[in-house]
C-alpha positions as CSV (number, residue, x, y, z in Angstrom):
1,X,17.0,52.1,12.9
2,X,16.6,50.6,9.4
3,X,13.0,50.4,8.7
4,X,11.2,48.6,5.5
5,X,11.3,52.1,3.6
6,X,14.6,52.5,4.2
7,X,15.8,49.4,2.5
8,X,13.7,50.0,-0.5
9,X,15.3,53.4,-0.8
10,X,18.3,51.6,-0.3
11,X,18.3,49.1,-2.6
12,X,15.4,50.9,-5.4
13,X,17.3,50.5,-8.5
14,X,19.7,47.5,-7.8
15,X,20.1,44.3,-9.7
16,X,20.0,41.3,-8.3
17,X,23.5,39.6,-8.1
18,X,24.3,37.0,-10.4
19,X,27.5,35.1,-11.7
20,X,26.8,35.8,-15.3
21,X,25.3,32.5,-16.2
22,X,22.0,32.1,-18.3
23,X,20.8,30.1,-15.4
24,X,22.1,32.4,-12.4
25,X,20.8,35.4,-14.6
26,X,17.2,34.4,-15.3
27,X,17.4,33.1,-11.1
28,X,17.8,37.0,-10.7
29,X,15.4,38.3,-12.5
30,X,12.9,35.4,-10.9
31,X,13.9,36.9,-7.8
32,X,13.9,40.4,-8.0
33,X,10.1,41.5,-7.1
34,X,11.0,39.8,-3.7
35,X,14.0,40.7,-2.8
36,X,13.0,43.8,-0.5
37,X,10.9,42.1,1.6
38,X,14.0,39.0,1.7
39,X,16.5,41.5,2.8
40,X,14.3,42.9,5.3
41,X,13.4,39.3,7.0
42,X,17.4,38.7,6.7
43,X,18.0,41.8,8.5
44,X,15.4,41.7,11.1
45,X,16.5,38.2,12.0
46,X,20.0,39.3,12.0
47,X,18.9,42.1,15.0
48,X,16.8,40.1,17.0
49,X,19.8,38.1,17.7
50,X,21.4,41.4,19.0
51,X,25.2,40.7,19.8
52,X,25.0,37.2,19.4
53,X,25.1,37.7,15.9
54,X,23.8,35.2,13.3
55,X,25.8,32.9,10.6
56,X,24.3,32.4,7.3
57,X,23.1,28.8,8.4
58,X,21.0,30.2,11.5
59,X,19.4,32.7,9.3
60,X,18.4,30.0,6.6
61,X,17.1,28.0,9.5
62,X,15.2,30.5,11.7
63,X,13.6,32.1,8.8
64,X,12.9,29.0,6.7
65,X,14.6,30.9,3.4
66,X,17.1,28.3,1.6
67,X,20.6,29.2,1.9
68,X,20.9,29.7,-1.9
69,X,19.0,32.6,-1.5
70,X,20.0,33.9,2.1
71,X,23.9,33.7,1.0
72,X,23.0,36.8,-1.8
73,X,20.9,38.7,0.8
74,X,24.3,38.7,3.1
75,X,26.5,40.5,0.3
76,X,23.9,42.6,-0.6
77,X,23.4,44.0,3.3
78,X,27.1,43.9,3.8
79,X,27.7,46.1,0.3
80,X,24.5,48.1,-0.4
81,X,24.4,50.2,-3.3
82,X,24.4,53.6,-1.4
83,X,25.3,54.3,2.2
84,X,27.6,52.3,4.8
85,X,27.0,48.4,5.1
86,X,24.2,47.3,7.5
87,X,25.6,44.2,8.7
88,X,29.3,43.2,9.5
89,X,31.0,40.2,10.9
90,X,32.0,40.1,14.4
91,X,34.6,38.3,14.4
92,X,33.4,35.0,15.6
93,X,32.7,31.6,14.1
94,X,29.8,29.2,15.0
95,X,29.5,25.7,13.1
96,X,32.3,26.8,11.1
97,X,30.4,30.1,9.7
98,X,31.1,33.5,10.3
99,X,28.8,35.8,12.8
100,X,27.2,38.7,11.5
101,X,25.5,41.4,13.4
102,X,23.3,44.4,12.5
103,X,26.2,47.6,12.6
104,X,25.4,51.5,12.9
105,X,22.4,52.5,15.5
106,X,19.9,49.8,15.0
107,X,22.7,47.7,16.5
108,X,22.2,49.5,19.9
């Protein structure tokens, strides 16, 4: 199981993704003291839903976080730094979005 001390090993000395803008860069940096505990809430919503999986959309609306900011969360869990990707897609499609579920133990 991925616990909150895992992801900040995880993701300790990671930028923030940006698209090399002034605007998306100084976003980043904005962003960066809370993206740990973001990725976590993305995560943990993500394994609640257990099989089912979640789409982008349904984690933006069950954990009130605006898909702007959810969307980055998703690349960075499916592409950590270091390690094997904590969340994958499944393979199916709600509302036109792809379904991602936790991968790796925690999924069990």
């Amino acid at each position: 199981m991925i616990g909150q001390q895992t992801l900040d090993e995880l993701f300790a000395a990671s930028e923030p993704p940006h698209n090399g803008t002034l605007t998306s860069i100084r976003a980043a940096r904005r962003v960066r003291p809370y993206l740990n505990g973001l990725r976590a809430q993305v995560y943990e919503f993500i394994k609640a839903q257990g099989l089912k999986g979640a789409t982008r959309q349904e984690v933006a609306d069950g954990t009130g976080i605006p898909i702007q900011t959810i969307c980055p969360r998703f690349c960075e869990l499916i592409k950590p730094p270091h390690g094997d990707p904590l969340i994958c897609k499944n393979g199916a499609e709600r509302d036109g979005g792809d379904v991602f579920i936790v991968t790796g133990p925690a999924h069990a």
